[in-house]
C-alpha positions in Angstrom: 63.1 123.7 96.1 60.3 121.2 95.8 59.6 121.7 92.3 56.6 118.7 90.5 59.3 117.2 88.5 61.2 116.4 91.5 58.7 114.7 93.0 57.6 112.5 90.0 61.3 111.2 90.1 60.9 110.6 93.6 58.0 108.6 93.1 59.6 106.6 90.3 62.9 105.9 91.8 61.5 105.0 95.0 58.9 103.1 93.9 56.4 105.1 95.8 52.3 104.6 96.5 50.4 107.0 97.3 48.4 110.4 96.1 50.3 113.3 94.9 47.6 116.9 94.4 48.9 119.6 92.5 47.1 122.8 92.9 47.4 125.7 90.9 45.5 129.2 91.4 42.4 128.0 89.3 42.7 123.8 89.4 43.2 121.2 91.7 44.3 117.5 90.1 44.7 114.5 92.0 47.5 111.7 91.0 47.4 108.0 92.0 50.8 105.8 91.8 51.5 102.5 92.8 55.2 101.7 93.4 56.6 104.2 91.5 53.8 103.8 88.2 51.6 106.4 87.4 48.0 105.1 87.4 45.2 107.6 86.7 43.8 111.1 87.2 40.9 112.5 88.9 40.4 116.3 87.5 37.8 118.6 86.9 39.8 121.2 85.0 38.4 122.2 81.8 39.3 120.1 78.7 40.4 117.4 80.8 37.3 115.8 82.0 36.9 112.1 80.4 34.2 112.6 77.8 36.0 115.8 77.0 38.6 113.8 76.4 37.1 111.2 74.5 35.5 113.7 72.2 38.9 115.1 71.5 40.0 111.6 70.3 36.7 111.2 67.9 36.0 108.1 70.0 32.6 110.2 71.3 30.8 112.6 69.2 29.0 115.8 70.6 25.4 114.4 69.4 26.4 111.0 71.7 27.4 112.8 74.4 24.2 115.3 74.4 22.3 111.9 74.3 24.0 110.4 77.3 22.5 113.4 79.0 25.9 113.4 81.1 28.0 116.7 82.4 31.4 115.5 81.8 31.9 113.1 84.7 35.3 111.9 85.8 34.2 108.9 87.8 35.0 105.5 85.7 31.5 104.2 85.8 31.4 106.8 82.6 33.6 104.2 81.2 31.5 101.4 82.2 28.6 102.9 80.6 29.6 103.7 77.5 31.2 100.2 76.9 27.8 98.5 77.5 26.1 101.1 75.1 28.5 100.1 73.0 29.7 103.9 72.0 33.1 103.0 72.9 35.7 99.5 73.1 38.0 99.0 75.7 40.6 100.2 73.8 38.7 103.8 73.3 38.1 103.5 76.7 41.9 103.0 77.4 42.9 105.4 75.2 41.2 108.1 77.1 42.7 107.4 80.2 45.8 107.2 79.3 45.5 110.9 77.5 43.6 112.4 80.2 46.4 111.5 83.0 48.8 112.5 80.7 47.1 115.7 79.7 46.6 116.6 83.4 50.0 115.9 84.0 51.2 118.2 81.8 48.8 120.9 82.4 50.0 120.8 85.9 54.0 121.6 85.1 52.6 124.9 83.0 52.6 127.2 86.5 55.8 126.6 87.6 55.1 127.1 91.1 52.2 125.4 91.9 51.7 122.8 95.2 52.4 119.8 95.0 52.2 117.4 97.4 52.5 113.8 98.0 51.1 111.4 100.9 51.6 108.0 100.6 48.8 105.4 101.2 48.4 101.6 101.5 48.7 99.9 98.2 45.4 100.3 95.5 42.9 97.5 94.9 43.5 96.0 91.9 40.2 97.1 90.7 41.3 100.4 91.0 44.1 100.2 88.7 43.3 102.5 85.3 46.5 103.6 83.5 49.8 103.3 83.8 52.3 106.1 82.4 56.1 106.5 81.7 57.1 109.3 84.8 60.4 110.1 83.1 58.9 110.8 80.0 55.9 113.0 81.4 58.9 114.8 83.5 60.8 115.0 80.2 57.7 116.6 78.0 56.2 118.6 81.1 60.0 120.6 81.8 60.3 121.4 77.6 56.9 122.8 77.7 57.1 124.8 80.9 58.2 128.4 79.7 61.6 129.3 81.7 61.5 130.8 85.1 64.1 132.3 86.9 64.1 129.8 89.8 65.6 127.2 87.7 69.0 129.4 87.3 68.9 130.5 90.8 68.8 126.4 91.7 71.3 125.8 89.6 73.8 128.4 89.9 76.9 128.2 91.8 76.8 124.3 91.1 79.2 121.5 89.1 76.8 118.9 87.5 78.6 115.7 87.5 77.3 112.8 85.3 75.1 110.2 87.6 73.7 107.5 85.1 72.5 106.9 81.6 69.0 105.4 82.6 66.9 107.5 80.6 69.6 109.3 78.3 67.2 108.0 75.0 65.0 110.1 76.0 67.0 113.2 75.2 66.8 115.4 72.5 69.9 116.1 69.8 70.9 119.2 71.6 70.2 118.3 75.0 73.3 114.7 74.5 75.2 117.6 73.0 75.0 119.5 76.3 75.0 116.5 78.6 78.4 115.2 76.6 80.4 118.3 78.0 79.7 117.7 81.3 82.9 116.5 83.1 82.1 117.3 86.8 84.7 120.1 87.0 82.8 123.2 85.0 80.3 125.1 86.8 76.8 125.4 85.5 77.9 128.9 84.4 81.4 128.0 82.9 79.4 125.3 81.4 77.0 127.4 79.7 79.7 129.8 78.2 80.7 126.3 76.7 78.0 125.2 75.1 76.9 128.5 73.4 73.4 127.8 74.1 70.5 130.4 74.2 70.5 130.7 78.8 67.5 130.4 79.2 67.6 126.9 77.5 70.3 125.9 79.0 68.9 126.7 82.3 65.7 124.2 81.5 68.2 121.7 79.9 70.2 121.8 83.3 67.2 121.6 85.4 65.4 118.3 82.9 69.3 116.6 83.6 68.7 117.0 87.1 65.1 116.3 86.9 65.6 113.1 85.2 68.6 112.0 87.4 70.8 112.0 84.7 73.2 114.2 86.6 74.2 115.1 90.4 74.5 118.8 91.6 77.5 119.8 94.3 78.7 123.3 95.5 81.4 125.1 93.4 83.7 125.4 96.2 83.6 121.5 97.3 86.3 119.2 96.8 85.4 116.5 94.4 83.4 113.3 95.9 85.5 110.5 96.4 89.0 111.6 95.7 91.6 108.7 95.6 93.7 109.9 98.7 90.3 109.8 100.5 89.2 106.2 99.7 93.0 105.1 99.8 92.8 106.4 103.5 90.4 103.2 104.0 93.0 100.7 102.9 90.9 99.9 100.0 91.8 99.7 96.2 88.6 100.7 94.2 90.7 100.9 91.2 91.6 97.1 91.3 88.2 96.4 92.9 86.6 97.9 88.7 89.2 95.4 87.2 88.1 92.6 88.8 84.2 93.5 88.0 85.1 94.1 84.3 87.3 90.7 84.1 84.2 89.3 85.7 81.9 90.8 82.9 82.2 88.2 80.4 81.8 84.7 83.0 78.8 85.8 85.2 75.3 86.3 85.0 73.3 89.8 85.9 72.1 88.2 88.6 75.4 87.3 89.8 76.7 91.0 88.9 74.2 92.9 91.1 74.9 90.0 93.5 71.1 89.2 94.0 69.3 85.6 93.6 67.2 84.1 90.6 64.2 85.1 92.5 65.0 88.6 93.6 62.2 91.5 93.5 62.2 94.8 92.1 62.8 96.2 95.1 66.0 94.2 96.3 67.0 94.2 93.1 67.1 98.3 93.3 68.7 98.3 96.4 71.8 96.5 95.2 72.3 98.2 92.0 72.4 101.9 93.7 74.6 100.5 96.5 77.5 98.8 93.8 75.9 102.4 92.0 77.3 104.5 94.4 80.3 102.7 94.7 81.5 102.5 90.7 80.1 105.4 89.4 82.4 107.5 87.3 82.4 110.2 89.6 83.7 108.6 92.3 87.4 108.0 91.6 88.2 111.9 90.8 89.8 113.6 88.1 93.4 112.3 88.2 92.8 108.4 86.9 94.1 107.3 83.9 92.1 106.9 80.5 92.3 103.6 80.8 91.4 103.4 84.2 88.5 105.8 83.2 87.0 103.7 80.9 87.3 100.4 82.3 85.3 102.5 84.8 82.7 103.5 82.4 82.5 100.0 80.9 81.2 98.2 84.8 79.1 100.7 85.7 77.3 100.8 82.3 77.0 97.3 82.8 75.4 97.5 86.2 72.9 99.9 84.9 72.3 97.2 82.1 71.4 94.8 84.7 69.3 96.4 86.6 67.2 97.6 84.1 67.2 94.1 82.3 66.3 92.8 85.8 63.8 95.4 87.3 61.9 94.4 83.9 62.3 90.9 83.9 61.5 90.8 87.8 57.8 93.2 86.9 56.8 90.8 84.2 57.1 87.7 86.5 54.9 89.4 89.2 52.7 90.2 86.6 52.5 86.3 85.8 51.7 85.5 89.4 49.5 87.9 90.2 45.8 85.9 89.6 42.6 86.5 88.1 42.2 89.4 90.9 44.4 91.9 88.7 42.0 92.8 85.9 40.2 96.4 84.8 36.9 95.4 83.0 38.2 91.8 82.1 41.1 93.1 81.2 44.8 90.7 83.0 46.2 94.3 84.9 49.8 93.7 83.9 49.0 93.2 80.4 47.4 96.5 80.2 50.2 98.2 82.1 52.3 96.3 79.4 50.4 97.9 76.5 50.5 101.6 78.3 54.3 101.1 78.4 54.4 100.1 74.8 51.9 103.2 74.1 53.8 105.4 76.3 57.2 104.7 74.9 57.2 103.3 71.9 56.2 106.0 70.2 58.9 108.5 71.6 61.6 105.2 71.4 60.6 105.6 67.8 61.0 109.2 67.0 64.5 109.2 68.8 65.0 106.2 66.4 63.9 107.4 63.5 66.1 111.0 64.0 69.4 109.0 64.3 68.6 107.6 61.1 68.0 110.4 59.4 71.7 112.0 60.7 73.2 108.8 59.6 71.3 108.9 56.2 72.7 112.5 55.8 76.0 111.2 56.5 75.7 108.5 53.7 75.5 105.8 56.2 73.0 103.9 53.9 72.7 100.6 56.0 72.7 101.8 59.8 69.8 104.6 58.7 67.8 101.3 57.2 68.7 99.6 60.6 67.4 102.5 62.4 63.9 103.4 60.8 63.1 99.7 60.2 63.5 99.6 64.4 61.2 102.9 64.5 58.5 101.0 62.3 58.5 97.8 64.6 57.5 100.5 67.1 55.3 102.6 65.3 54.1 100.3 62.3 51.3 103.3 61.3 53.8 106.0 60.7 54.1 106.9 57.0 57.2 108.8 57.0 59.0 105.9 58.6 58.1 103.7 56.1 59.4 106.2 53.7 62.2 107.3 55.3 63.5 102.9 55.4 62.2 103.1 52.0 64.8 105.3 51.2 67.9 103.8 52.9 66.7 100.5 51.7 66.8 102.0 48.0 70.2 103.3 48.7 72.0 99.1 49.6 71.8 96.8 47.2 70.8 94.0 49.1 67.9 95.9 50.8 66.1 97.5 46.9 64.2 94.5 47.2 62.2 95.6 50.2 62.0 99.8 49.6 59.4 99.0 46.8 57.3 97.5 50.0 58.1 100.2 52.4 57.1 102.9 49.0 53.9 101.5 49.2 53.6 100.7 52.8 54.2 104.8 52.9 51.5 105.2 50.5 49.2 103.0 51.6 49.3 104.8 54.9 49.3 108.7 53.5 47.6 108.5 50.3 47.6 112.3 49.7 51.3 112.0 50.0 52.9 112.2 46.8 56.1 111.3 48.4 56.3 107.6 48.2 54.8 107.7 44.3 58.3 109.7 43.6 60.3 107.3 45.3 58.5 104.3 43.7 58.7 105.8 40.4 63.2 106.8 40.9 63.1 102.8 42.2 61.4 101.5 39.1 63.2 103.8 36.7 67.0 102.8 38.4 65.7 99.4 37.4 64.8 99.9 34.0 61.1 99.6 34.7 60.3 102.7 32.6 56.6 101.9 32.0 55.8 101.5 35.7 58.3 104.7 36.4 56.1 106.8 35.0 52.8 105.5 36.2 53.9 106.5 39.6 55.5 109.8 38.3 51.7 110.6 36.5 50.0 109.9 39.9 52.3 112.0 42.2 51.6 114.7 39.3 48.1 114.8 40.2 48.8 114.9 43.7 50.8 117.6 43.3 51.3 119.2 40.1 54.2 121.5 40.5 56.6 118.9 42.2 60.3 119.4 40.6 61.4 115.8 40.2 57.9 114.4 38.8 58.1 117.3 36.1 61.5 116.4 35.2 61.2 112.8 35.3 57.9 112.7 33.0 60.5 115.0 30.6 63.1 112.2 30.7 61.0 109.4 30.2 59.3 111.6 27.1 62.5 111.1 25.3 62.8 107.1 26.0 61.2 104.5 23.8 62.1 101.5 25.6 62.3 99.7 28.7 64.9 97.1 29.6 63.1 93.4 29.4 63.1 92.7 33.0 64.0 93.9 36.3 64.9 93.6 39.4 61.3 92.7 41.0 60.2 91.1 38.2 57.1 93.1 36.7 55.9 92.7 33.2 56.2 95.2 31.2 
C-alpha cells in the first residue's frame, strides 16, 4: 500500500528533495520539498489558485483583483506584483502561500486513492524557496478529514502495533493518547479495538494516523516478538546492562556525547545515530518478560535519546540557517528566518490548542495552578486568542498569588472579543470577591447589554441591589 500519508513521512524522516504529484480523477497538484520540508504548491484546482486564496484571507478584494485584470495565476511573479502595487505586504503575501500549500495538501488526502508519486531532484535554488510546512501535522489534519475507507482495516488487520517513538505524540488528540496508551505490542489490531470500545471505523483511521505518523510499528500476528532476550543473549551481549549504563550516564554527559556525535555534527549524521542507538534501545526490543524496573529504566534512555535528537536536529538547522549567506532570501526576506516563522505559524497554533485542552482537564480537576501554567504557555503561542486569555484568567482567579494578573488577562480577553460578554462576568466575580462592589457592577451592567438574558449577570446585579457599601480598598487598588 502506497497510501499519500506514507509518503509525506517518507519525505520527512528521510529528509528527502524532490517533487511529489498527486493526481486525482479531476486535479493534478505538484509538491516541492527540500530535505524533508515542505516548500510550496503549484495547482490549478479550483479554490486553490493564489489570488483565490488571497481573497479568501481578505488580503485581496474582488474589485482589486477585477482591476489587476489577472485569471488567478499560480506563478509567484503574482506575488511580486502585488507587493510593488502595494495591494499586499510580505506577510499577506506569506500568508497565502503558506495556506495555499496547505490547502492543496489537504485537498489531496480527500480521495483516498489517488497517485501519488515522488521523484527526487537536485537541491532547489534558494530563490525558489516559498513556504515551508509542518509534514506531520498536514499528515495528522489530512488522515482526520479523510472519510474512512475500507483499505485502512484491510492494512491493518491481522497486525500487533507495537509502540516505536514519542516524536510527534503532542500532536494527538485526547482520544487518540487514550488509544495509543493501550498499546502493549501483544494485542492485535482487532483485540485491540474490542479494548478500546471505539466506534471501528475510528479506530481504523486512528490505527492508520499512528502508523502514518511513525508513532507505532506494524508486525504479523503470528510472529514471534522482535528481539526476544534468548535471541540477543545468543550474541553474547547483555542489552539489559548495556540501558544501565546509558541511564547512569544520563545525568554526566552531554546530548552530543549521548548520540555519540561531535559539536559540529549535521542534521543528517546526527539522524543516523539516533535511529541506530533507536533501534537498539527501543522498548520493543527487549520482549515481554523484563522486569518493571528493567522496563522503565528502558523507557527513561530511550526517551532521552529522542530528546536529543530532536534538541540537536533543531539546534543543528538553526546553525545552517546562520551560515548560509545573503544568497538564502525570498523577496529580501533571510530564507531560514522565514522557514523559522512558518514553523512558528504552522505549530504554534496547534502546540497551543493541545496546550490550552490540558488545561482545561486540569482546571476541571481543580488543579488551579498547572491549568494557569498551561494556558499562560498556549497564550505565549497564540497571544490573539481570546479564550485563552480567559480561560488563564480564570485559573489565575482561582490561586491567590496569581488574582493579581486574571484582572489583565479579563481584559486582555475583552479587549480581543469585545462582543464577548464573558470576560465582563469574570471581571465583575473578580472585583466583587475583592470587595470592589462599585466596579463589580459596572462590568455586570456592560455584559447585560451584551447579553441580556445571561444567568450570573442577572443574579449578580440582584445581589449587589441589596448592598450599600463597598469595602474601602482592595486588592488592586481602585478607588472607589
Amino acid at each position: 500500500m502506497e497510501h499519500l500519508a506514507f509518503i509525506l513521512k517518507d519525505i520527512f524522516l528521510n529528509q528527502r528533495t524532490g517533487k511529489l504529484t498527486v493526481r486525482t480523477a479531476e486535479d493534478q497538484r505538484i509538491f516541492f520539498a527540500q530535505d524533508g520540508v515542505l516548500l510550496y504548491a503549484k495547482t490549478d484546482a479550483p479554490g486553490e489558485e493564489l489570488l483565490d486564496i488571497l481573497i479568501k484571507l481578505g488580503h485581496v478584494t474582488l474589485e482589486q483583483a477585477d482591476q489587476l485584470g489577472l485569471q488567478m495565476p499560480t506563478s509567484r511573479s503574482l506575488g511580486e506584483e502585488l507587493l510593488e502595487r502595494g495591494l499586499i505586504d510580505r506577510d499577506a503575501f506569506f500568508d497565502a502561500l503558506m495556506a495555499q500549500a496547505r490547502e492543496a495538501m489537504l485537498n489531496s488526502f480527500a480521495a483516498f486513492g489517488a497517485e501519488a508519486v515522488f521523484l527526487e531532484m537536485p537541491p532547489l535554488q534558494a530563490a525558489g524557496l516559498e513556504s515551508t510546512l509542518s509534514l506531520p501535522l498536514l499528515i495528522a489534519d489530512g488522515l482526520r478529514l479523510t472519510a474512512f475507507h475500507p483499505q485502512q482495516q484491510f492494512f491493518l488487520e491481522g497486525k500487533i502495533p507495537t509502540l516505536r517513538g514519542e516524536m510527534f505524540v503532542d500532536y494527538l488528540r485526547a482520544e487518540e493518547k487514550s488509544l495509543l496508551a493501550l498499546i502493549d505490542g501483544r494485542l492485535t489490531a482487532e483485540a485491540l479495538l474490542d479494548a478500546s470500545g471505539m466506534e471501528p471505523e475510528l479506530f481504523w483511521k486512528t490505527l492508520f494516523l499512528f502508523f502514518s505518523l511513525d508513532l507505532v510499528d506494524l508486525r504479523p500476528a503470528e510472529s514471534a516478538s522482535p528481539a526476544a532476550p534468548s535471541e540477543t543473549a545468543a550474541s553474547g551481549e547483555d542489552p539489559l546492562a548495556e540501558v544501565q549504563i546509558m541511564k547512569e550516564a544520563l545525568g554526566s554527559v552531554d546530548m552530543y556525547h549521548l548520540l555519540n556525535v561531535p559539536s559540529d555534527a549535521g542534521v543528517k549524521d546526527i539522524k543516523k545515530a539516533y535511529f541506530e542507538l533507536a533501534r537498539k534501545f527501543h522498548p520493543d526490543s527487549f520482549g515481554s518478560d523484563v522486569t518493571p524496573e528493567a522496563r522503565q529504566s528502558i523507557f527513561e534512555v530511550f526517551n532521552a535519546l529522542t530528546r536529543a535528537f530532536q534538541t540537536l536536529t533543531a539546534r543543528a538547522q538553526k546553525k545552517a540557517g546562520t551560515t548560509m549567506g545573503a544568497a538564502g532570501t525570498i523577496l529580501g526576506l533571510d530564507i531560514y528566518s522565514v522557514i523559522k516563522q512558518a514553523e512558528d505559524r504552522t505549530e504554534g497554533k496547534p502546540k497551543a490548542a493541545i496546550l490550552f485542552r490540558k488545561g482545561q482537564v486540569l482546571y476541571d480537576d481543580g488543579k488551579f495552578g498547572g491549568a494557569a501554567s498551561m494556558f499562560q504557555e498556549a497564550v505565549r503561542l497564540d497571544a490573539e486568542c481570546a479564550e485563552y486569555h480567559l480561560w488563564l484568567a480564570r485559573a489565575e482567579s482561582k490561586v491567590p498569588t496569581l488574582i493579581k494578573m486574571a484582572e489583565k488577562d479579563y481584559q486582555s480577553a475583552g479587549r480581543l472579543d469585545p462582543g464577548n460578554p464573558e470576560p465582563l462576568v469574570g471581571l465583575g466575580l473578580l472585583y466583587k470577591k475583592e470587595g470592589l462592589l462599585n466596579l463589580a457592577a459596572k462590568q455586570f451592567e456592560k455584559a447585560g447589554r451584551l447579553d441580556p438574558s445571561h444567568p450570573v449577570v442577572k443574579r449578580e446585579l440582584d445581589a449587589l441591589k441589596t448592598s450599600d457599601k463597598e469595602k474601602k480598598k482592595g486588592l488592586f487598588g481602585h478607588k472607589r
